[in-house]
PyMOL Python script that loads the backbone (N, CA, C, O; Angstrom):
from pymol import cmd

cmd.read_pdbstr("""\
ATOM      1  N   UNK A   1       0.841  -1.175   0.000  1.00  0.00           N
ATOM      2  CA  UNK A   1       0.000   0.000   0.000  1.00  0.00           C
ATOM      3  C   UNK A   1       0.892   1.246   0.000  1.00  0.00           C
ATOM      4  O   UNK A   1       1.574   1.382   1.016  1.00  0.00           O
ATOM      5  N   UNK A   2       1.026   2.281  -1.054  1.00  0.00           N
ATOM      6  CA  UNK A   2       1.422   3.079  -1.224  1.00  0.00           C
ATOM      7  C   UNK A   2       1.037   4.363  -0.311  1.00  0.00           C
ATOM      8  O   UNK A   2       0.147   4.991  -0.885  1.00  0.00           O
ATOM      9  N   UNK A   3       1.460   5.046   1.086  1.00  0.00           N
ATOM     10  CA  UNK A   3       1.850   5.859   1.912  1.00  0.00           C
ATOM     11  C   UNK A   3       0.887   7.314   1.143  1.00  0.00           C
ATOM     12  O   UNK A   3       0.896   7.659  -0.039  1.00  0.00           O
ATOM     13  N   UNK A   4       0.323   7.771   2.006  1.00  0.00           N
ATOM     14  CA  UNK A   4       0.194   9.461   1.257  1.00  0.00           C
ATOM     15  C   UNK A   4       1.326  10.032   1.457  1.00  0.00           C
ATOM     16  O   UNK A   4       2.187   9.602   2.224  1.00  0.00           O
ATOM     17  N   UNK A   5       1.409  11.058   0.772  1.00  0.00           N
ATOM     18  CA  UNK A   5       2.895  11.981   1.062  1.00  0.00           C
ATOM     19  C   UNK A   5       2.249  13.088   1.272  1.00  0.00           C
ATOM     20  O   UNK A   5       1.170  13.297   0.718  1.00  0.00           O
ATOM     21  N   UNK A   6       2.969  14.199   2.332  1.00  0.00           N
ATOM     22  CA  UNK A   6       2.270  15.558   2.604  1.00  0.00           C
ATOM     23  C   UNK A   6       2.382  16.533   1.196  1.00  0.00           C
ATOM     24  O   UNK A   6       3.150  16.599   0.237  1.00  0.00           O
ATOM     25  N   UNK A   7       1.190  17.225   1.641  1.00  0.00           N
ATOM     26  CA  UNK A   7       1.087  18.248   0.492  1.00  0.00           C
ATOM     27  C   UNK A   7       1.137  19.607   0.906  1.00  0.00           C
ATOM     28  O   UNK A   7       0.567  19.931   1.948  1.00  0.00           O
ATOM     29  N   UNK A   8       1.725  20.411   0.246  1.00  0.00           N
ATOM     30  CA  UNK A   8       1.754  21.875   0.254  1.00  0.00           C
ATOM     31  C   UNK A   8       0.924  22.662  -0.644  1.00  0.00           C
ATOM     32  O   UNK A   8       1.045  22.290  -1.811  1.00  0.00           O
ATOM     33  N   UNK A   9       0.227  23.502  -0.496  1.00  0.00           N
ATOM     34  CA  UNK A   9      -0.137  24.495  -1.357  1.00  0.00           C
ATOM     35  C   UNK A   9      -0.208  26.006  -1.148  1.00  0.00           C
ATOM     36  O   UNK A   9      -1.021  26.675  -0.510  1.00  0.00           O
ATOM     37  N   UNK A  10       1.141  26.454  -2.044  1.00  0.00           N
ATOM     38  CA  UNK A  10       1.235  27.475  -1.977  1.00  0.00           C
ATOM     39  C   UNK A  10       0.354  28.740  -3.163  1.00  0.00           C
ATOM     40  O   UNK A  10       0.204  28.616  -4.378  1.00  0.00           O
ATOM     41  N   UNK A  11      -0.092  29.878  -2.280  1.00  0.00           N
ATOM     42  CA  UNK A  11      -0.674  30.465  -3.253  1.00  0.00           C
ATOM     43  C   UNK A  11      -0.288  31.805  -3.197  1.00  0.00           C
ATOM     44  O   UNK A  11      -0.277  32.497  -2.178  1.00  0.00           O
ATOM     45  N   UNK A  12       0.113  32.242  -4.630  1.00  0.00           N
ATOM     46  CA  UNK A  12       0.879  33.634  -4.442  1.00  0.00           C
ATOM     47  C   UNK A  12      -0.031  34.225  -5.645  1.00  0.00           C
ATOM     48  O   UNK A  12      -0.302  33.720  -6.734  1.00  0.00           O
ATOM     49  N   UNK A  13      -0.390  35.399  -5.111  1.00  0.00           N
ATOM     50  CA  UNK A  13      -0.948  36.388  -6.011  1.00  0.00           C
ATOM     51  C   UNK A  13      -0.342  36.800  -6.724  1.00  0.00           C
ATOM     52  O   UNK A  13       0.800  37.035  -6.329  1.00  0.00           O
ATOM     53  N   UNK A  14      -0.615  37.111  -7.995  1.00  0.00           N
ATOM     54  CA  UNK A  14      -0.202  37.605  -9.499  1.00  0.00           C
ATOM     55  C   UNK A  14      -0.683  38.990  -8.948  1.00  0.00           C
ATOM     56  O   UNK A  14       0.074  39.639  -9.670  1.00  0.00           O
ATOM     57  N   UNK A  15      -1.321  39.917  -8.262  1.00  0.00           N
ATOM     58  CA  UNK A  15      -1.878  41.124  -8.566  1.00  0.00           C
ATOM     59  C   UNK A  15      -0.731  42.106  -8.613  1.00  0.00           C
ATOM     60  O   UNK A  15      -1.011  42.956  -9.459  1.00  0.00           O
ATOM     61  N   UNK A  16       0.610  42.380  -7.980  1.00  0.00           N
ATOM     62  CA  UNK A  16       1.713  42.827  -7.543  1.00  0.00           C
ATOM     63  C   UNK A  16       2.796  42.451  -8.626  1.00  0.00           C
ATOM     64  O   UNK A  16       2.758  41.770  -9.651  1.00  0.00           O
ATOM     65  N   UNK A  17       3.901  43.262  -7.901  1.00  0.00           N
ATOM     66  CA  UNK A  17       4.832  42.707  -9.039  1.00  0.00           C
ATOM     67  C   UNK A  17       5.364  41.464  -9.135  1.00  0.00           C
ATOM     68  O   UNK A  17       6.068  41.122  -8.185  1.00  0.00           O
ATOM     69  N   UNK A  18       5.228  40.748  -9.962  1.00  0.00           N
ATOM     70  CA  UNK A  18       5.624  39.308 -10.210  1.00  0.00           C
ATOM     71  C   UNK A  18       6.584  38.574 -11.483  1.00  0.00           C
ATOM     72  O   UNK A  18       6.561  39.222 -12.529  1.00  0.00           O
ATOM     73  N   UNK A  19       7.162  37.693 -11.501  1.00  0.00           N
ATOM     74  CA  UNK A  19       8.100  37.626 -12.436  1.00  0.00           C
ATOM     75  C   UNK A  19       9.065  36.157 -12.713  1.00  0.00           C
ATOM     76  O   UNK A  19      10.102  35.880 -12.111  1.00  0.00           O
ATOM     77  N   UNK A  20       8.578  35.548 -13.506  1.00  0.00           N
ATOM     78  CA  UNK A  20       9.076  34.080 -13.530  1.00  0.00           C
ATOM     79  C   UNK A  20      10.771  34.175 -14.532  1.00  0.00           C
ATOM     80  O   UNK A  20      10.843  34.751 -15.618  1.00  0.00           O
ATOM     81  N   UNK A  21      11.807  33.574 -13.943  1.00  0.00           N
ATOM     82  CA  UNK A  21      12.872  33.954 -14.519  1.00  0.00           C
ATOM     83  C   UNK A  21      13.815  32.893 -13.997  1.00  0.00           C
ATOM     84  O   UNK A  21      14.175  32.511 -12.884  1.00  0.00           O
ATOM     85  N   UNK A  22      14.137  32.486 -15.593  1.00  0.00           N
ATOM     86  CA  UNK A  22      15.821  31.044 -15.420  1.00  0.00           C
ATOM     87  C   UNK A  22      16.871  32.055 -15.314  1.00  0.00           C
ATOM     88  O   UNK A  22      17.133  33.202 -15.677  1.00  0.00           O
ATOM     89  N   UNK A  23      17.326  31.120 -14.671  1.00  0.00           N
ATOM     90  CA  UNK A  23      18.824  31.737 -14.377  1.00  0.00           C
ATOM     91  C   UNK A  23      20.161  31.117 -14.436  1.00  0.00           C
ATOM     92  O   UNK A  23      20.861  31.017 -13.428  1.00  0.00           O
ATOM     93  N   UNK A  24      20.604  30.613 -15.834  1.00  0.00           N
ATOM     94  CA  UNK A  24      21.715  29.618 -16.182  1.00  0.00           C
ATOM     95  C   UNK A  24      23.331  30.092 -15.524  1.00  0.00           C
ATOM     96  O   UNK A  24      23.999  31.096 -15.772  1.00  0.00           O
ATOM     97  N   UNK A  25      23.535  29.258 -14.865  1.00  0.00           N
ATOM     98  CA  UNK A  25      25.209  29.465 -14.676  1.00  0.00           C
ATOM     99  C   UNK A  25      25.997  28.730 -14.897  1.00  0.00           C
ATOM    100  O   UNK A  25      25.823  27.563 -14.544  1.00  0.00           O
ATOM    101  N   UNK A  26      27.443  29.202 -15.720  1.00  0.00           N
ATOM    102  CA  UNK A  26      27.936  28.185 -15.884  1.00  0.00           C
ATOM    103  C   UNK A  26      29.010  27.331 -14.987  1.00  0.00           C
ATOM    104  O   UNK A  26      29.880  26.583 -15.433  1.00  0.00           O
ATOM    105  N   UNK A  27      28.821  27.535 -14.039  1.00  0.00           N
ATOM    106  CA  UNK A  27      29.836  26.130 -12.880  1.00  0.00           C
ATOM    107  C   UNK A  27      28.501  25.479 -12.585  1.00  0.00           C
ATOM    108  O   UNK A  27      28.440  24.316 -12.983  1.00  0.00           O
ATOM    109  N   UNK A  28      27.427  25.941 -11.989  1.00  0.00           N
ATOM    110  CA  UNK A  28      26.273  24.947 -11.339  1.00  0.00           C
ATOM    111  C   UNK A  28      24.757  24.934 -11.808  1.00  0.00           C
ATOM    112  O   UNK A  28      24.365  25.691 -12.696  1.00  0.00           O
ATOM    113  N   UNK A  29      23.988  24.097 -11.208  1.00  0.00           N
ATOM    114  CA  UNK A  29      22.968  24.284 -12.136  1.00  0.00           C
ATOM    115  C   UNK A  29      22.074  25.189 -11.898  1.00  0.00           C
ATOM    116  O   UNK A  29      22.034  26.056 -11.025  1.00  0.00           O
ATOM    117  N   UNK A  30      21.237  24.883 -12.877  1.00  0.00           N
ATOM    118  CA  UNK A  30      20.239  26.511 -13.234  1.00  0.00           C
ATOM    119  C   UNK A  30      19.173  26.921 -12.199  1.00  0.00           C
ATOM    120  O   UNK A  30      18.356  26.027 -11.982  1.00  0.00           O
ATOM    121  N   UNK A  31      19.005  27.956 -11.573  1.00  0.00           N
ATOM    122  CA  UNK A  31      17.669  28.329 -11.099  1.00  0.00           C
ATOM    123  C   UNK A  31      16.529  28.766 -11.750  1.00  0.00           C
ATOM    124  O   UNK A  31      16.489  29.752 -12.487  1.00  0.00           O
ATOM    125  N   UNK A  32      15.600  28.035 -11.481  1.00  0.00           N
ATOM    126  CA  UNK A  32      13.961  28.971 -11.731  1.00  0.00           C
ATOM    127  C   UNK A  32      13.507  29.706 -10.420  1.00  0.00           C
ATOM    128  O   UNK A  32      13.303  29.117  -9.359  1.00  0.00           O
ATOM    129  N   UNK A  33      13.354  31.253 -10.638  1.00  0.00           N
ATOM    130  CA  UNK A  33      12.647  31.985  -9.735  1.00  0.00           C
ATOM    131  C   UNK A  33      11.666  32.709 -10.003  1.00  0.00           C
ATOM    132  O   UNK A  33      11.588  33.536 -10.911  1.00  0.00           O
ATOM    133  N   UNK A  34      10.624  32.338  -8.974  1.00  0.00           N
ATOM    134  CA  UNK A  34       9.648  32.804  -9.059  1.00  0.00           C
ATOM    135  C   UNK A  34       9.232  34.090  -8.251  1.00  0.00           C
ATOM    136  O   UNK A  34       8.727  33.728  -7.188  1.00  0.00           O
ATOM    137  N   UNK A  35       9.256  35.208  -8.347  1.00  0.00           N
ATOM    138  CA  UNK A  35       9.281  36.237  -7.575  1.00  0.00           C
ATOM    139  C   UNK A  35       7.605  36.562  -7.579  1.00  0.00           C
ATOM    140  O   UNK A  35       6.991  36.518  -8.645  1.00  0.00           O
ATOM    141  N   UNK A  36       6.805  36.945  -6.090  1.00  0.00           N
ATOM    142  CA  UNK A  36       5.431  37.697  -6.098  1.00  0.00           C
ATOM    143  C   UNK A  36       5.726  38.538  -4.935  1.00  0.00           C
ATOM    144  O   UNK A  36       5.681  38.155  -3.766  1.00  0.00           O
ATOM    145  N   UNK A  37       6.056  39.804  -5.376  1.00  0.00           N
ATOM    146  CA  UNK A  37       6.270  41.044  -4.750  1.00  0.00           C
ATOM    147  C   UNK A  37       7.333  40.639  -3.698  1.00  0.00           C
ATOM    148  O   UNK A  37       8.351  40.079  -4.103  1.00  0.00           O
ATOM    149  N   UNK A  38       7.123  40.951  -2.002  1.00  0.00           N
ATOM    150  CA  UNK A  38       8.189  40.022  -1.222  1.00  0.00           C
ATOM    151  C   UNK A  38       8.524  38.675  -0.874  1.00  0.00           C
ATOM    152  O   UNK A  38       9.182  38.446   0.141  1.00  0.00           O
ATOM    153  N   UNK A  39       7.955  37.379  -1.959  1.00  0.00           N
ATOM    154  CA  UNK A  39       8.151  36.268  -1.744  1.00  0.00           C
ATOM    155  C   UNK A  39       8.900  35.641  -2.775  1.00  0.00           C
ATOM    156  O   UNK A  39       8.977  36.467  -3.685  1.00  0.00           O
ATOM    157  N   UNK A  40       9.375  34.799  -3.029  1.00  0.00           N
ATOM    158  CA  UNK A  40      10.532  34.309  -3.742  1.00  0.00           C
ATOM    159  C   UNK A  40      10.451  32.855  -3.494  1.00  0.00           C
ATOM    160  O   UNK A  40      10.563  32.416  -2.349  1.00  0.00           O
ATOM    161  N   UNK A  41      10.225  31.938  -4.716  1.00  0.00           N
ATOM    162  CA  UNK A  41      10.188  30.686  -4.494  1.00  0.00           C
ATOM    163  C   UNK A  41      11.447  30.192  -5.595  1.00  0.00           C
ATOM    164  O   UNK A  41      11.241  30.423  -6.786  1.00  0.00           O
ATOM    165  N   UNK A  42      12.623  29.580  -5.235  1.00  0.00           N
ATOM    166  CA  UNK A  42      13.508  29.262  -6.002  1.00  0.00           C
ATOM    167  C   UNK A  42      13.485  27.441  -6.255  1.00  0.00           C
ATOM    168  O   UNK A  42      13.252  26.709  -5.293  1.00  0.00           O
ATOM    169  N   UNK A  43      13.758  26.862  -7.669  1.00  0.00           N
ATOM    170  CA  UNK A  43      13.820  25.750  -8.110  1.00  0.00           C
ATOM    171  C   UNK A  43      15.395  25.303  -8.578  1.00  0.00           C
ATOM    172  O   UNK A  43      16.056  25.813  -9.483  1.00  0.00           O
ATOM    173  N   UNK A  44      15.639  24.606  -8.012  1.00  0.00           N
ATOM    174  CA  UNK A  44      17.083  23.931  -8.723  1.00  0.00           C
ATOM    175  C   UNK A  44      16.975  22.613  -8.497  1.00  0.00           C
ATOM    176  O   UNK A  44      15.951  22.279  -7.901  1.00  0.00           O
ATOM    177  N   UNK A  45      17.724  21.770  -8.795  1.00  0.00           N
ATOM    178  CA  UNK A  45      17.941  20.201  -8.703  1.00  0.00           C
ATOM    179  C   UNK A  45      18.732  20.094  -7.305  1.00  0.00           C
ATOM    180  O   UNK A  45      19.114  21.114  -6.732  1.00  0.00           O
ATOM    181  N   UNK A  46      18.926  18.994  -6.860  1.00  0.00           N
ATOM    182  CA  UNK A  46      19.808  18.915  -5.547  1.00  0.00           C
ATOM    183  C   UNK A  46      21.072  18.846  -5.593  1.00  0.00           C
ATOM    184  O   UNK A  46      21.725  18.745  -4.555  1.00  0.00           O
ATOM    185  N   UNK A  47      21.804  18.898  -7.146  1.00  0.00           N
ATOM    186  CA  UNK A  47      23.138  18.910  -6.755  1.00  0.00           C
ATOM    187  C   UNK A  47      23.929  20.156  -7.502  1.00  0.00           C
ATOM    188  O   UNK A  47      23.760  20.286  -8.714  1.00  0.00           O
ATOM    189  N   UNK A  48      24.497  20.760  -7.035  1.00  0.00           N
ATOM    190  CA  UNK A  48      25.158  22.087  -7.219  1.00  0.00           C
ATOM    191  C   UNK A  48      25.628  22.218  -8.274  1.00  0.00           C
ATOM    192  O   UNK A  48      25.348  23.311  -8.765  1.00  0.00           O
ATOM    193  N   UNK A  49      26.719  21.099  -9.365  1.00  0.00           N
ATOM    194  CA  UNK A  49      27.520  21.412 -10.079  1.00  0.00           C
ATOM    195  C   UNK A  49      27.524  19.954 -11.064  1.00  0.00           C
ATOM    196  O   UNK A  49      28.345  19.764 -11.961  1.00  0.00           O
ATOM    197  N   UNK A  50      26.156  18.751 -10.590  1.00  0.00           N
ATOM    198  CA  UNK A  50      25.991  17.750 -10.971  1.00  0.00           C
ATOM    199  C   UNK A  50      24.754  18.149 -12.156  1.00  0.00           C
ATOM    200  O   UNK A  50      23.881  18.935 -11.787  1.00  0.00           O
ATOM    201  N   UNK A  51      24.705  17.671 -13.383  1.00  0.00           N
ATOM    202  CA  UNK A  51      23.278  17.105 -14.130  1.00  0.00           C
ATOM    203  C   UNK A  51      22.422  15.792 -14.104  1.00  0.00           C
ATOM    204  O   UNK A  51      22.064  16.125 -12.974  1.00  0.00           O
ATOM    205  N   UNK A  52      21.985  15.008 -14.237  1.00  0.00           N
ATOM    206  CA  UNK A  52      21.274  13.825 -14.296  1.00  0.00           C
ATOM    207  C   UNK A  52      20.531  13.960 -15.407  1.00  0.00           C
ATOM    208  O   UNK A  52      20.056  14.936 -15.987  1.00  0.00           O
ATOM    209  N   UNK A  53      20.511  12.397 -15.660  1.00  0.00           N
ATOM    210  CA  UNK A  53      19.603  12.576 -16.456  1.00  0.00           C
ATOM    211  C   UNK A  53      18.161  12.599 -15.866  1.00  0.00           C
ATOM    212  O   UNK A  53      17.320  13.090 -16.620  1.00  0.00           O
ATOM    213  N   UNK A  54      17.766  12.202 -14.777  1.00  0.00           N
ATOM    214  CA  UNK A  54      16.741  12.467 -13.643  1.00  0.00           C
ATOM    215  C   UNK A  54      16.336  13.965 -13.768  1.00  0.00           C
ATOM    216  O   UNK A  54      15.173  14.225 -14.074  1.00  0.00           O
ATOM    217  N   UNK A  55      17.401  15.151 -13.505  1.00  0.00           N
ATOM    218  CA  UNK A  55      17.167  16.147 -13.738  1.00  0.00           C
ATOM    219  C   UNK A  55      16.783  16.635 -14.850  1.00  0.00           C
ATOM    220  O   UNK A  55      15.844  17.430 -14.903  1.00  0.00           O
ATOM    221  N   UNK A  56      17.319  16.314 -15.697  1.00  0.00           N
ATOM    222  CA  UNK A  56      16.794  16.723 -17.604  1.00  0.00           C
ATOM    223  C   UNK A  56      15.497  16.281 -17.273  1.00  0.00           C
ATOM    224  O   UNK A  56      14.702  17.200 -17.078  1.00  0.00           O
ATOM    225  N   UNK A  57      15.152  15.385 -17.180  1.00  0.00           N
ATOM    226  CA  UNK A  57      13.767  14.927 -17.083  1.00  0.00           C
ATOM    227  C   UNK A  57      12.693  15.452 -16.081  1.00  0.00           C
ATOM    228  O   UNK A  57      11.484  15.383 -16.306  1.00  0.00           O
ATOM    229  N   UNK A  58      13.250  15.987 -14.946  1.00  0.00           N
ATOM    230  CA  UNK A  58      12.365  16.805 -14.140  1.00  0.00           C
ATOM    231  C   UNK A  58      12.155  17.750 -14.564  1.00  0.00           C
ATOM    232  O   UNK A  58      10.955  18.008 -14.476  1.00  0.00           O
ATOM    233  N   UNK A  59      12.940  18.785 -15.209  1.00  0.00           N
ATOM    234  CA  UNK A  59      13.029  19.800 -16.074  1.00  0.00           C
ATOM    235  C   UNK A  59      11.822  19.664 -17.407  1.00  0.00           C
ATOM    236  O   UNK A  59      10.883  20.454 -17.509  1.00  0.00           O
ATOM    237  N   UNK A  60      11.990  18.876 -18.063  1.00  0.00           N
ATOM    238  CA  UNK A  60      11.105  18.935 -19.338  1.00  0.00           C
ATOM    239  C   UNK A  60       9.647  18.682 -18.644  1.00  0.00           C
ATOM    240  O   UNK A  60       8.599  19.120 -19.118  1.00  0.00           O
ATOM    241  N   UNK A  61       9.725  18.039 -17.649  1.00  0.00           N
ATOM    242  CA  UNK A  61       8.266  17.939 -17.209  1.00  0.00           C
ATOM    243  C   UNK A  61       7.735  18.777 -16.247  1.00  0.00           C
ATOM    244  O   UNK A  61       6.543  18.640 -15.975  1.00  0.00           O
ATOM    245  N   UNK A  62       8.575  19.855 -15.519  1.00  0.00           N
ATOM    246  CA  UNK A  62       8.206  21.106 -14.872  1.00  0.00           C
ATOM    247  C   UNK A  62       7.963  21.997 -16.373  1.00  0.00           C
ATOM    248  O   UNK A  62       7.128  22.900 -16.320  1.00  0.00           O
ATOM    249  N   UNK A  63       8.456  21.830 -17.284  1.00  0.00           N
ATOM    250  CA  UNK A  63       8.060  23.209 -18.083  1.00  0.00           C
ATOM    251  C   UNK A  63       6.768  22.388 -19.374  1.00  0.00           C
ATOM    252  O   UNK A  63       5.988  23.139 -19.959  1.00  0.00           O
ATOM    253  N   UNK A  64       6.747  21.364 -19.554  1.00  0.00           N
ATOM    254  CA  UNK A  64       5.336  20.911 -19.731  1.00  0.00           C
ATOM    255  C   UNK A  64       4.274  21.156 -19.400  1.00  0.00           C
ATOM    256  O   UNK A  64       3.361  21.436 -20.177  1.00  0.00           O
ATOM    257  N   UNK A  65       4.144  21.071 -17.605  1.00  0.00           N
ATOM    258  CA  UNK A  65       3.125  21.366 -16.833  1.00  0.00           C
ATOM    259  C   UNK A  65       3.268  22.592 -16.503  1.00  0.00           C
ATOM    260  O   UNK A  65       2.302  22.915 -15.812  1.00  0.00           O
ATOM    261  N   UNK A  66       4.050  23.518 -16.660  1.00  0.00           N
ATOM    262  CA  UNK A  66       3.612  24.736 -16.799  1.00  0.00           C
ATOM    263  C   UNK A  66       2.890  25.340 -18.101  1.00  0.00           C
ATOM    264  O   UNK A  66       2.015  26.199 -18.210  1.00  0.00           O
ATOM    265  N   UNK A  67       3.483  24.680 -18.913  1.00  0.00           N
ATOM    266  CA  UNK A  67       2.361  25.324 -20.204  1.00  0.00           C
ATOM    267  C   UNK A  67       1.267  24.757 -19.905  1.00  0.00           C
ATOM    268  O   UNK A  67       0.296  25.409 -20.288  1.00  0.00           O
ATOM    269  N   UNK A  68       0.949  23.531 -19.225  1.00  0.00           N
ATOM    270  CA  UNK A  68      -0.467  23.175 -19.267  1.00  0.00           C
ATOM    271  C   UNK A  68      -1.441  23.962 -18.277  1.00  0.00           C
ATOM    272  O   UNK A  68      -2.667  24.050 -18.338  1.00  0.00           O
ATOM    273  N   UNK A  69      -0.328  24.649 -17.113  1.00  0.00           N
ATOM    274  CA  UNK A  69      -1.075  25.562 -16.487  1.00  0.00           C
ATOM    275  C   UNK A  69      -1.237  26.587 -16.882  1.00  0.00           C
ATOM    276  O   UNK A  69      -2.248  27.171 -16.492  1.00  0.00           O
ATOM    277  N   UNK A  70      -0.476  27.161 -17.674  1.00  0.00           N
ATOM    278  CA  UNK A  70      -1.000  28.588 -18.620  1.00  0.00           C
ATOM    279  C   UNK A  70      -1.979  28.198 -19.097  1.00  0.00           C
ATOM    280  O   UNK A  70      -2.977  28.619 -18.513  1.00  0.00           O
ATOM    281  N   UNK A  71      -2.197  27.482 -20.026  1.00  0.00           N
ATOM    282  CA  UNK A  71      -3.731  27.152 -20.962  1.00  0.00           C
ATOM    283  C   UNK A  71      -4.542  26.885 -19.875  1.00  0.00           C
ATOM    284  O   UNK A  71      -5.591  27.442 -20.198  1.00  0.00           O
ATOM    285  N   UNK A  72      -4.698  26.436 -18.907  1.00  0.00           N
ATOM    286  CA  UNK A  72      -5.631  26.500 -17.723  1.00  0.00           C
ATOM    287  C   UNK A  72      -6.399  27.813 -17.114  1.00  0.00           C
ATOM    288  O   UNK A  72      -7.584  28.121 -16.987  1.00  0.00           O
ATOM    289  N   UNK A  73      -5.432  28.296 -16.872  1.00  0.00           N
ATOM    290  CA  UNK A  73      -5.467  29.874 -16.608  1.00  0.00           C
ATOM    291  C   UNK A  73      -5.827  30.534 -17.682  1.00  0.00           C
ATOM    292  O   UNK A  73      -6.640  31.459 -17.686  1.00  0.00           O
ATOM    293  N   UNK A  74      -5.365  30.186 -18.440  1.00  0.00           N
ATOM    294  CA  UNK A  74      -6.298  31.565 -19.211  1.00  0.00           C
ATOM    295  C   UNK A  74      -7.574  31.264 -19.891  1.00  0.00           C
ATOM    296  O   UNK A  74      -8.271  32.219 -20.231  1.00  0.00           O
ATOM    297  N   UNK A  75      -8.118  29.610 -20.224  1.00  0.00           N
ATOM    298  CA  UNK A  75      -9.266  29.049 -20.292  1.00  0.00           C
ATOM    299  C   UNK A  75     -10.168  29.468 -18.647  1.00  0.00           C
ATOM    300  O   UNK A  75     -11.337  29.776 -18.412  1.00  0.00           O
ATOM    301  N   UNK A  76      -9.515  29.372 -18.177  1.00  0.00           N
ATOM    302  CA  UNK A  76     -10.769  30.112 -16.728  1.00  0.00           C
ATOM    303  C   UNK A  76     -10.747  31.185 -16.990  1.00  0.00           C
ATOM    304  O   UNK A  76     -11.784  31.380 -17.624  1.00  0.00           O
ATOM    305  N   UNK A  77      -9.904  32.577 -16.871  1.00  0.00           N
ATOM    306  CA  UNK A  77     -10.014  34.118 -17.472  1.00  0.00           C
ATOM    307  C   UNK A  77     -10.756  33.788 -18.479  1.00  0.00           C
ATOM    308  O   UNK A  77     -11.804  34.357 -18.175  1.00  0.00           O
ATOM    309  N   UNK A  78     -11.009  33.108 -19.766  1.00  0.00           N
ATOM    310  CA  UNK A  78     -11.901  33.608 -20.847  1.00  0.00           C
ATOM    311  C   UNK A  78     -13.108  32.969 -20.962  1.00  0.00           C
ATOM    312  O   UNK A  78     -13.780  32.957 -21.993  1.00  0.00           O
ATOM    313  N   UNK A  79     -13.515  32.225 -19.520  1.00  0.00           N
ATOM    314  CA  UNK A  79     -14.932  31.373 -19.348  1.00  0.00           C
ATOM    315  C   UNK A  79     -14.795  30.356 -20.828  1.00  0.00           C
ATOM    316  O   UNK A  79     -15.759  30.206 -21.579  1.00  0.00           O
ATOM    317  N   UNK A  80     -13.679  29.826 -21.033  1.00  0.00           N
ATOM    318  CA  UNK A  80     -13.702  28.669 -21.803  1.00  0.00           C
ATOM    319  C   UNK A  80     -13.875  27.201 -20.995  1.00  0.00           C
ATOM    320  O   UNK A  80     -13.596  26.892 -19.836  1.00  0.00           O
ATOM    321  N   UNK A  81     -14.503  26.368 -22.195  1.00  0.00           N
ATOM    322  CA  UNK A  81     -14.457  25.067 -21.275  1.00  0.00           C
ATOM    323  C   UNK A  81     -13.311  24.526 -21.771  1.00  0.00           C
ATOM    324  O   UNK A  81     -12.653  24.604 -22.809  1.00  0.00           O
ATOM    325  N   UNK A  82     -13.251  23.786 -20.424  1.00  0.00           N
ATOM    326  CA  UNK A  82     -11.765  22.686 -20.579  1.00  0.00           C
ATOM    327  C   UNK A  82     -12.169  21.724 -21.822  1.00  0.00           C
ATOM    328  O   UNK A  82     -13.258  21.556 -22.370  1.00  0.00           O
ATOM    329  N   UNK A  83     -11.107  21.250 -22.024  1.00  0.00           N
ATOM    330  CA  UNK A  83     -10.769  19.754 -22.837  1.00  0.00           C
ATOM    331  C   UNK A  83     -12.021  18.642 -22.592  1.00  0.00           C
ATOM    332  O   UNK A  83     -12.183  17.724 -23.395  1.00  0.00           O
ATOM    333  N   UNK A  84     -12.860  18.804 -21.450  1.00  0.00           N
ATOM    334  CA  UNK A  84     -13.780  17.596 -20.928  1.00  0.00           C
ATOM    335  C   UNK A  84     -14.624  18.034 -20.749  1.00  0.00           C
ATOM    336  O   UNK A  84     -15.598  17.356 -20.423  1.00  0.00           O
ATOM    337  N   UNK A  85     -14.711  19.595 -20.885  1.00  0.00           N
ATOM    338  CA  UNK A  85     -16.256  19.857 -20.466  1.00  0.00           C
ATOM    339  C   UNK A  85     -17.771  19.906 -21.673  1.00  0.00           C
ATOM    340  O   UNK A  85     -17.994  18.742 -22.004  1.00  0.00           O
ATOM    341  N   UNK A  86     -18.073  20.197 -21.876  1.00  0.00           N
ATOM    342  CA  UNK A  86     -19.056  20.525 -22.955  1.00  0.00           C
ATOM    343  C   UNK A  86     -19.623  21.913 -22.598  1.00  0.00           C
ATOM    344  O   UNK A  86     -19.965  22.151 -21.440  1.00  0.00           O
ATOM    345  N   UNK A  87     -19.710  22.682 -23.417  1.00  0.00           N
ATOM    346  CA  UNK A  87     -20.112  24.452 -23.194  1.00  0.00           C
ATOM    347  C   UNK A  87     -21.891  23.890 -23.219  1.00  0.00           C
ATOM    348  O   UNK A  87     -22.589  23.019 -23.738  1.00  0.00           O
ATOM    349  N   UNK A  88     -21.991  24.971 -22.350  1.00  0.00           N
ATOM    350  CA  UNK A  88     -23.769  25.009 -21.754  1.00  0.00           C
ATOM    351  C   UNK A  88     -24.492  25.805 -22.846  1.00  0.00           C
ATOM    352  O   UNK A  88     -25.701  26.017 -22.758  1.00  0.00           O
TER     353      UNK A  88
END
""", "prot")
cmd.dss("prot")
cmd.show_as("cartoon", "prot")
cmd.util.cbc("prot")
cmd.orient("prot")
């Protein structure tokens, strides 16, 4: 039987200044930051100056599911139906 794992949900308002931004360096690996006014959520892999191929792959599938959350978001802003719904 597979364990629940805890969940977080963080929610940061877009209304303020906000700002999604990679940040490649070349000795270690890359950051994604997410800035909403005074909060700051930073993404990197766990090893400083290591790649994986684990990581390549976490990578293509963090920026997958972010495009799938853009088209989400902006299908709710334009009262579109999802992929499953049927319009009323």
């Amino acid at each position: 039987m597979k364990r629940p794992r805890p969940v977080s949900v963080i929610t940061l308002k877009s209304s303020g200044p906000f700002s999604a931004k990679s940040h490649p360096y070349p000795r270690r690996t890359p950051v994604l930051a997410l800035d909403f006014d005074a909060i700051s959520v930073l993404v990197t892999t766990s090893h400083s100056n290591q790649i994986t191929p684990a990581d390549v792959t976490f990578a293509r599938e963090l920026a997958k599911e972010a495009a799938a959350f853009a088209v989400a978001v902006e299908r709710m802003f334009r009262s579109l139906p999802t992929p499953t719904e049927t319009p009323k």
